[in-house]
N, C-alpha and C positions, 0 to 999 in steps of 0.2 A: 461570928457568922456561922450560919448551920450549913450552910451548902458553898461549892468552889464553886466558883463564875470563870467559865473556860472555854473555849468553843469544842464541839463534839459535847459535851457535858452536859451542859446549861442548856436549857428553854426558854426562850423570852417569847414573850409575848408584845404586843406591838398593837395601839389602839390610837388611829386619827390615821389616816394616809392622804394628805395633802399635798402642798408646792415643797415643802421639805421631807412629813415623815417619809413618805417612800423610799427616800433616794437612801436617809439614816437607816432604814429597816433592811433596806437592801446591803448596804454596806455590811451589816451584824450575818447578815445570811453570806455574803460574799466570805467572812471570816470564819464559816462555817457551824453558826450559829441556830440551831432546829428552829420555826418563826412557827407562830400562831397569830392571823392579826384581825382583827375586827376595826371596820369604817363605817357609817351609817349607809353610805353607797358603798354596796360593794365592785360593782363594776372598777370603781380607784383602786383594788385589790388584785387585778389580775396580774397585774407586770410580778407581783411577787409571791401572787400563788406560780408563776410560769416556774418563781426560781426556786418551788419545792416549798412555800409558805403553808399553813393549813388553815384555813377561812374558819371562824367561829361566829355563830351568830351574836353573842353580846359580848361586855365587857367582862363580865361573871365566868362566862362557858371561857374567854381567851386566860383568864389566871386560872384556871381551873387545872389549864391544861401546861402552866407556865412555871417556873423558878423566880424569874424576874420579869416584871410586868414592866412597860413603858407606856407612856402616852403623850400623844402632842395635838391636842385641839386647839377649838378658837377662842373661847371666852371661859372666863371664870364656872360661870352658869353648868358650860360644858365639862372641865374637870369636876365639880360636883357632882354632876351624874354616872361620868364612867369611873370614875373612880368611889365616890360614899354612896351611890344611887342603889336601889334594890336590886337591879339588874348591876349594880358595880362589879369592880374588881375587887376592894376589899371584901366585900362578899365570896367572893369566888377562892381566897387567897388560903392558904394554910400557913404554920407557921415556921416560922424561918424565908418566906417568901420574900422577895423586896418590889415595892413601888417606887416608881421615878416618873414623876411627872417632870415632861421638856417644854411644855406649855408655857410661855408668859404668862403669868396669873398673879393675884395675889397674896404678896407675904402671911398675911394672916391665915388664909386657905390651905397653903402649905403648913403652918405648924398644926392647925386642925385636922389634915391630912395624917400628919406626922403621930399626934393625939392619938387620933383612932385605929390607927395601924400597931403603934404599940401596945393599944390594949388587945390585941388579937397574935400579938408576938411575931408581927411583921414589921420589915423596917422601909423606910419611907424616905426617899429623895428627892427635893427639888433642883432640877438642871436646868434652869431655859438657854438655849443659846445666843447667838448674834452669828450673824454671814451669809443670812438669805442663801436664795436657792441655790445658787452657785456652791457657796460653801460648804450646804448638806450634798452638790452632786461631787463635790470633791474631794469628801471627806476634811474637810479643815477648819469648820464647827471652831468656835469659844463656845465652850462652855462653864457655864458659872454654877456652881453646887451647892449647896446647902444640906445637910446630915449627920448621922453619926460617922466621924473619921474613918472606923475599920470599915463601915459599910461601904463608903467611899472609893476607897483603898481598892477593895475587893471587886470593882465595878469597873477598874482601870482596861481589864480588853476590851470590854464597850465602849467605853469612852474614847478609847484609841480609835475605834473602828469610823468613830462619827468625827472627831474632831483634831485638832493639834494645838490649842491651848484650852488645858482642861485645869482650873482652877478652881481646890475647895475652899470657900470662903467663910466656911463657921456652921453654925446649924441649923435646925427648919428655919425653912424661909431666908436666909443668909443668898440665896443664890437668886431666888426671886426681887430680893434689894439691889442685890449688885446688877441686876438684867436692868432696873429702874435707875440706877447710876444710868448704864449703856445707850438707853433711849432718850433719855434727856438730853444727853451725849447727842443724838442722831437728829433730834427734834429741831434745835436750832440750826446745825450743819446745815441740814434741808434746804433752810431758808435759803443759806447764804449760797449755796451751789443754784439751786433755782434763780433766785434775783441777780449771782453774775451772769448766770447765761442770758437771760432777759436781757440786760446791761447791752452784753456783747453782741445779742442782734440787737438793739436799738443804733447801737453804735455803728454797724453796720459793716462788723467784723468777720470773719469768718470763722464760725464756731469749731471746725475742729483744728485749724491751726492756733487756736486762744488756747485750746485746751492744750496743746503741745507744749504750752511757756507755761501754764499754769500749774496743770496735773501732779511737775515731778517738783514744783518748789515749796516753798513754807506755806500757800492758799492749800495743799494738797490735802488730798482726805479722802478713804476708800468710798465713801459717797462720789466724791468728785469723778475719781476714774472709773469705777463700776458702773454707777448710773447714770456719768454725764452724758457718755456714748447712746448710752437706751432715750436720754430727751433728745438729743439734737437726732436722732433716727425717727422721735416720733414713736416710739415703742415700750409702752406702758404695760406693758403684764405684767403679771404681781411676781416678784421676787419675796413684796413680801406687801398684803393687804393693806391699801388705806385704813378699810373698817378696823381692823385687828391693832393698827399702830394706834387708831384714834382711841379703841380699851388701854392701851398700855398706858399712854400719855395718862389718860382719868384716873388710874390707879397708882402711876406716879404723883398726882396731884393730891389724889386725895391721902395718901402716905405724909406728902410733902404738909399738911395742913394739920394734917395731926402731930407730927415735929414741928410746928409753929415758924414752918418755913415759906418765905416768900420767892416763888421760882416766876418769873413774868416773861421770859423769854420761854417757858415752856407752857404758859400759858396763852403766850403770844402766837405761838405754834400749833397749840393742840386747836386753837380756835379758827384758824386758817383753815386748817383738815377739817375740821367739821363742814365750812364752807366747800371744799372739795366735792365732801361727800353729799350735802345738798345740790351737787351742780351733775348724779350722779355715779361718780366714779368712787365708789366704797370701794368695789373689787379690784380696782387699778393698783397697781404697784403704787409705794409713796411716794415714787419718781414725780408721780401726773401731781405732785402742788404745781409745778409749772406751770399747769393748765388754769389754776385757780389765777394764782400770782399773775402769768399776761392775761387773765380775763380781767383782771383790777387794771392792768394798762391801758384796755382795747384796744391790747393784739391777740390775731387769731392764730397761735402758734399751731394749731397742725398743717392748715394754711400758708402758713409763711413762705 
Protein backbone atom coordinates (compact mmCIF):
# COMPACT_ATOMS: atom_id res chain seq x y z
CA UNK A 1 0.00 0.00 0.00
CA UNK A 2 1.20 3.64 -0.97
CA UNK A 3 -0.92 5.46 1.59
CA UNK A 4 -2.20 4.61 5.63
CA UNK A 5 -5.93 4.42 5.81
CA UNK A 6 -6.54 6.35 9.26
CA UNK A 7 -9.03 8.59 10.29
CA UNK A 8 -7.55 12.45 10.42
CA UNK A 9 -5.50 11.06 7.40
CA UNK A 10 -7.31 9.48 4.81
CA UNK A 11 -10.10 11.04 2.46
CA UNK A 12 -12.73 8.86 1.25
CA UNK A 13 -14.81 9.71 -0.88
CA UNK A 14 -18.41 8.26 -0.91
CA UNK A 15 -20.78 7.78 -4.17
CA UNK A 16 -24.65 6.49 -3.86
CA UNK A 17 -26.45 7.93 -0.75
CA UNK A 18 -29.39 5.88 -0.34
CA UNK A 19 -31.53 3.58 2.45
CA UNK A 20 -27.85 2.37 3.68
CA UNK A 21 -25.00 4.66 2.04
CA UNK A 22 -25.75 7.54 4.32
CA UNK A 23 -25.94 6.06 7.56
CA UNK A 24 -22.06 3.94 6.39
CA UNK A 25 -20.73 7.47 5.04
CA UNK A 26 -21.88 9.03 8.13
CA UNK A 27 -20.40 6.40 10.38
CA UNK A 28 -16.52 6.85 8.47
CA UNK A 29 -17.23 10.84 9.23
CA UNK A 30 -18.43 10.09 12.84
CA UNK A 31 -14.80 8.23 13.10
CA UNK A 32 -13.35 11.13 11.90
CA UNK A 33 -12.89 10.54 8.40
CA UNK A 34 -12.75 14.03 5.79
CA UNK A 35 -16.05 12.88 3.21
CA UNK A 36 -16.37 13.98 -0.22
CA UNK A 37 -19.62 12.45 -1.55
CA UNK A 38 -21.44 12.60 -4.77
CA UNK A 39 -25.47 11.15 -5.42
CA UNK A 40 -27.34 11.91 -8.47
CA UNK A 41 -29.90 13.80 -6.15
CA UNK A 42 -28.10 15.84 -4.25
CA UNK A 43 -30.70 16.84 -1.82
CA UNK A 44 -29.97 12.85 -0.16
CA UNK A 45 -26.59 14.67 0.61
CA UNK A 46 -27.49 17.09 3.11
CA UNK A 47 -27.66 15.23 6.49
CA UNK A 48 -23.94 14.75 5.59
CA UNK A 49 -22.84 17.74 4.01
CA UNK A 50 -24.38 19.11 7.83
CA UNK A 51 -21.82 16.71 9.26
CA UNK A 52 -18.82 18.59 7.37
CA UNK A 53 -19.16 16.22 4.14
CA UNK A 54 -17.90 18.26 0.80
CA UNK A 55 -20.58 17.71 -2.27
CA UNK A 56 -18.75 16.97 -5.66
CA UNK A 57 -20.51 17.19 -8.74
CA UNK A 58 -19.40 13.68 -10.24
CA UNK A 59 -17.97 10.56 -9.56
CA UNK A 60 -14.48 11.77 -11.29
CA UNK A 61 -14.38 15.48 -9.23
CA UNK A 62 -15.32 12.89 -5.73
CA UNK A 63 -11.76 10.74 -6.38
CA UNK A 64 -10.13 13.51 -7.44
CA UNK A 65 -10.50 14.81 -4.28
CA UNK A 66 -10.31 11.29 -2.38
CA UNK A 67 -7.50 8.47 -1.07
CA UNK A 68 -10.27 5.90 -1.04
CA UNK A 69 -13.16 6.09 -3.02
CA UNK A 70 -16.50 3.99 -2.09
CA UNK A 71 -19.70 3.32 -3.59
CA UNK A 72 -23.04 1.87 -3.14
CA UNK A 73 -25.69 2.06 -6.01
CA UNK A 74 -28.42 -0.03 -7.48
CA UNK A 75 -27.74 -1.90 -10.44
CA UNK A 76 -24.75 -3.36 -12.23
CA UNK A 77 -25.43 -0.75 -15.14
CA UNK A 78 -24.88 1.89 -12.12
CA UNK A 79 -21.34 0.72 -10.89
CA UNK A 80 -20.36 0.94 -14.60
CA UNK A 81 -20.85 4.32 -14.77
CA UNK A 82 -19.53 5.84 -11.58
CA UNK A 83 -16.99 3.87 -11.39
CA UNK A 84 -15.44 2.88 -15.50
CA UNK A 85 -17.79 5.77 -16.98
CA UNK A 86 -16.01 8.90 -18.40
CA UNK A 87 -17.29 10.97 -15.72
CA UNK A 88 -16.04 7.86 -13.40
CA UNK A 89 -14.02 7.41 -10.51
CA UNK A 90 -11.24 5.55 -12.01
CA UNK A 91 -10.81 8.42 -14.08
CA UNK A 92 -10.57 10.74 -11.37
CA UNK A 93 -8.26 8.24 -9.31
CA UNK A 94 -4.36 8.54 -9.17
CA UNK A 95 -2.10 6.05 -8.20
CA UNK A 96 -1.92 4.09 -5.03
CA UNK A 97 -5.74 5.30 -4.79
CA UNK A 98 -8.15 2.40 -3.71
CA UNK A 99 -11.91 1.48 -4.97
CA UNK A 100 -14.43 -0.34 -3.10
CA UNK A 101 -17.43 -0.99 -4.48
CA UNK A 102 -20.36 -1.92 -1.56
CA UNK A 103 -22.76 -2.44 -4.30
CA UNK A 104 -24.38 -5.90 -4.84
CA UNK A 105 -23.32 -6.45 -8.37
CA UNK A 106 -21.81 -8.77 -10.44
CA UNK A 107 -18.67 -11.04 -9.79
CA UNK A 108 -17.46 -10.70 -13.33
CA UNK A 109 -17.86 -6.70 -13.06
CA UNK A 110 -15.84 -6.72 -9.98
CA UNK A 111 -12.81 -8.43 -11.52
CA UNK A 112 -13.10 -6.19 -14.58
CA UNK A 113 -13.20 -3.34 -12.05
CA UNK A 114 -10.40 -4.91 -10.45
CA UNK A 115 -8.56 -5.24 -14.38
CA UNK A 116 -8.68 -1.76 -14.99
CA UNK A 117 -7.83 -0.25 -11.73
CA UNK A 118 -4.56 -2.03 -11.83
CA UNK A 119 -3.67 -0.89 -14.96
CA UNK A 120 -3.79 2.56 -13.66
CA UNK A 121 -1.88 1.42 -10.12
CA UNK A 122 -5.06 1.56 -8.30
CA UNK A 123 -6.46 -1.07 -6.19
CA UNK A 124 -9.91 -2.26 -6.17
CA UNK A 125 -12.45 -3.87 -3.64
CA UNK A 126 -15.42 -5.62 -3.77
CA UNK A 127 -17.50 -5.39 -0.40
CA UNK A 128 -21.22 -5.78 -0.73
CA UNK A 129 -22.80 -6.34 2.59
CA UNK A 130 -26.04 -7.88 4.28
CA UNK A 131 -28.20 -6.22 7.29
CA UNK A 132 -30.40 -3.70 5.62
CA UNK A 133 -31.03 -0.49 6.93
CA UNK A 134 -30.99 -1.07 10.39
CA UNK A 135 -27.57 -2.72 10.25
CA UNK A 136 -25.91 0.31 8.23
CA UNK A 137 -27.84 2.69 10.94
CA UNK A 138 -25.97 0.64 13.51
CA UNK A 139 -23.05 0.13 12.49
CA UNK A 140 -23.16 -3.78 12.31
CA UNK A 141 -22.85 -4.41 8.51
CA UNK A 142 -21.49 -8.11 7.18
CA UNK A 143 -19.50 -7.54 5.21
CA UNK A 144 -18.01 -9.84 2.38
CA UNK A 145 -14.73 -8.74 0.52
CA UNK A 146 -13.13 -9.73 -2.24
CA UNK A 147 -9.22 -8.17 -3.11
CA UNK A 148 -5.74 -8.14 -2.69
CA UNK A 149 -5.14 -9.15 1.17
CA UNK A 150 -2.78 -6.19 2.33
CA UNK A 151 -5.29 -3.88 0.61
CA UNK A 152 -7.76 -5.41 2.73
CA UNK A 153 -6.02 -5.45 5.72
CA UNK A 154 -5.33 -1.74 5.38
CA UNK A 155 -9.08 -0.93 5.00
CA UNK A 156 -9.86 -2.60 8.49
CA UNK A 157 -10.85 1.20 10.24
CA UNK A 158 -13.42 1.42 7.56
CA UNK A 159 -14.69 -1.62 7.87
CA UNK A 160 -14.90 -1.36 11.56
CA UNK A 161 -16.69 1.82 11.23
CA UNK A 162 -19.59 0.34 8.93
CA UNK A 163 -19.84 -3.25 10.21
CA UNK A 164 -18.86 -6.15 12.89
CA UNK A 165 -18.35 -9.07 10.80
CA UNK A 166 -16.05 -8.25 8.24
CA UNK A 167 -14.76 -11.21 6.28
CA UNK A 168 -12.14 -11.37 3.37
CA UNK A 169 -13.15 -14.10 1.19
CA UNK A 170 -10.33 -14.35 -1.65
CA UNK A 171 -10.04 -12.07 -4.54
CA UNK A 172 -11.95 -9.74 -7.19
CA UNK A 173 -15.24 -10.81 -7.11
CA UNK A 174 -14.76 -13.34 -4.08
CA UNK A 175 -17.10 -11.00 -2.09
CA UNK A 176 -19.65 -10.44 -4.70
CA UNK A 177 -20.00 -14.60 -4.70
CA UNK A 178 -20.20 -14.83 -1.29
CA UNK A 179 -23.09 -11.81 -1.17
CA UNK A 180 -24.83 -14.42 -3.90
CA UNK A 181 -24.36 -17.34 -1.23
CA UNK A 182 -26.22 -14.59 1.20
CA UNK A 183 -29.27 -13.97 -1.04
CA UNK A 184 -30.21 -17.15 -1.93
CA UNK A 185 -29.86 -17.64 1.72
CA UNK A 186 -32.67 -14.68 2.05
CA UNK A 187 -34.58 -15.63 -1.21
CA UNK A 188 -36.16 -18.84 0.15
CA UNK A 189 -36.27 -17.75 4.07
CA UNK A 190 -38.72 -15.00 2.56
CA UNK A 191 -41.03 -17.50 1.38
CA UNK A 192 -41.14 -19.37 4.50
CA UNK A 193 -41.65 -16.17 7.00
CA UNK A 194 -44.30 -14.69 4.53
CA UNK A 195 -46.58 -18.12 4.05
CA UNK A 196 -46.18 -18.77 8.09
CA UNK A 197 -47.70 -15.54 8.87
CA UNK A 198 -50.38 -15.98 6.12
CA UNK A 199 -50.82 -19.59 7.84
CA UNK A 200 -51.20 -17.86 11.14
CA UNK A 201 -53.98 -15.47 10.08
CA UNK A 202 -55.85 -17.87 8.25
CA UNK A 203 -55.70 -19.79 11.35
CA UNK A 204 -56.90 -17.20 13.07
CA UNK A 205 -54.05 -16.86 15.54
CA UNK A 206 -52.83 -13.94 16.90
CA UNK A 207 -49.79 -12.89 15.03
CA UNK A 208 -47.67 -11.39 17.52
CA UNK A 209 -48.15 -13.85 20.15
CA UNK A 210 -47.20 -16.80 17.31
CA UNK A 211 -44.20 -14.80 16.87
CA UNK A 212 -43.41 -14.93 20.65
CA UNK A 213 -43.20 -19.14 20.38
CA UNK A 214 -41.66 -18.93 17.11
CA UNK A 215 -39.04 -16.07 16.70
CA UNK A 216 -36.53 -17.46 19.66
CA UNK A 217 -36.70 -21.35 18.48
CA UNK A 218 -35.15 -23.49 15.56
CA UNK A 219 -38.15 -21.69 12.79
CA UNK A 220 -35.99 -18.44 13.80
CA UNK A 221 -34.15 -16.25 11.44
CA UNK A 222 -33.12 -12.51 11.52
CA UNK A 223 -35.83 -12.25 8.61
CA UNK A 224 -38.33 -13.76 10.91
CA UNK A 225 -37.66 -11.08 13.81
CA UNK A 226 -36.57 -7.98 11.96
CA UNK A 227 -39.24 -8.08 9.28
CA UNK A 228 -41.90 -10.25 10.90
CA UNK A 229 -42.88 -7.12 13.27
CA UNK A 230 -42.80 -4.53 9.88
CA UNK A 231 -45.59 -7.30 8.09
CA UNK A 232 -47.85 -7.84 10.87
CA UNK A 233 -47.79 -3.64 11.44
CA UNK A 234 -48.39 -3.31 7.72
CA UNK A 235 -45.27 -1.43 7.22
CA UNK A 236 -43.24 -2.03 4.08
CA UNK A 237 -40.60 0.58 3.40
CA UNK A 238 -37.58 -0.63 2.03
CA UNK A 239 -35.03 -1.77 4.45
CA UNK A 240 -33.94 -2.91 1.47
CA UNK A 241 -35.78 -2.79 -2.34
CA UNK A 242 -37.88 -5.22 -4.02
CA UNK A 243 -36.51 -3.93 -7.48
CA UNK A 244 -32.70 -4.34 -6.21
CA UNK A 245 -33.30 -7.82 -4.50
CA UNK A 246 -35.09 -9.05 -7.81
CA UNK A 247 -31.21 -7.87 -9.83
CA UNK A 248 -29.46 -9.74 -7.14
CA UNK A 249 -31.57 -13.03 -7.45
CA UNK A 250 -30.90 -12.68 -11.66
CA UNK A 251 -27.26 -12.54 -11.17
CA UNK A 252 -27.36 -15.08 -8.71
CA UNK A 253 -29.09 -17.29 -11.30
CA UNK A 254 -27.45 -16.35 -14.01
CA UNK A 255 -23.88 -17.28 -12.11
CA UNK A 256 -25.69 -20.34 -10.94
CA UNK A 257 -26.24 -21.47 -14.85
CA UNK A 258 -22.83 -20.94 -15.80
CA UNK A 259 -21.78 -23.47 -12.92
CA UNK A 260 -24.31 -25.81 -14.48
CA UNK A 261 -26.21 -25.45 -11.27
CA UNK A 262 -29.78 -26.18 -10.66
CA UNK A 263 -31.22 -23.69 -7.86
CA UNK A 264 -35.39 -23.96 -8.12
CA UNK A 265 -36.18 -22.68 -4.76
CA UNK A 266 -34.29 -19.50 -6.01
CA UNK A 267 -35.91 -19.55 -8.86
CA UNK A 268 -39.09 -20.31 -7.34
CA UNK A 269 -38.49 -17.03 -5.46
CA UNK A 270 -37.07 -14.72 -7.76
CA UNK A 271 -40.39 -15.36 -9.85
CA UNK A 272 -42.75 -14.52 -7.05
CA UNK A 273 -40.88 -10.99 -6.70
CA UNK A 274 -41.26 -10.36 -10.17
CA UNK A 275 -44.91 -10.82 -9.48
CA UNK A 276 -44.59 -8.45 -6.52
CA UNK A 277 -43.26 -6.07 -8.56
CA UNK A 278 -45.86 -6.29 -11.53
CA UNK A 279 -48.61 -5.68 -8.72
CA UNK A 280 -46.48 -2.40 -8.17
CA UNK A 281 -44.32 -2.61 -5.20
CA UNK A 282 -40.62 -2.54 -6.76
CA UNK A 283 -39.71 0.15 -4.16
CA UNK A 284 -41.35 -1.74 -1.06
CA UNK A 285 -39.12 -3.41 1.23
CA UNK A 286 -38.81 -7.39 0.24
CA UNK A 287 -41.00 -7.76 3.44
CA UNK A 288 -44.28 -6.69 0.87
CA UNK A 289 -43.96 -10.61 -0.77
CA UNK A 290 -46.63 -11.04 1.74
CA UNK A 291 -48.71 -8.85 -0.28
CA UNK A 292 -48.04 -10.98 -3.50
CA UNK A 293 -48.42 -14.43 -1.44
CA UNK A 294 -52.09 -13.33 0.32
CA UNK A 295 -53.08 -11.90 -3.03
CA UNK A 296 -52.53 -15.71 -4.49
CA UNK A 297 -54.96 -16.57 -1.20
CA UNK A 298 -57.71 -13.70 -1.65
CA UNK A 299 -56.82 -12.14 1.40
CA UNK A 300 -56.49 -8.50 1.71
CA UNK A 301 -53.68 -8.35 4.11
CA UNK A 302 -53.46 -4.51 4.59
CA UNK A 303 -57.26 -4.96 5.17
CA UNK A 304 -57.18 -7.60 7.47
Amino acid sequence: MTIKIAPGETKIGWIGIGVMGSSMCGHLIDKGFSATVYTRTKTKADSLIKKGATWAATPKAVAEQSDVIFSIVGFPSDVREVMLGAEGALVGCKSGNVLVDMTTSEPSLAIEIATAAKAKGVHSVDAPVSGGDVGAKEARLSIMIGGEKDVVSALQPCWEAMGKTIVHQGGAGAGQHTKMVNQTLIATNMIGVCEALLYAYKAGLDLNTVMQSVASGAAGSWSLSNLGPRIINNNFDPGFFVEHFIKDMGIALDEAKKMNLCLPGLALSHQLYLALQAQGRGRDGTHALELALASLAGVDWLDR
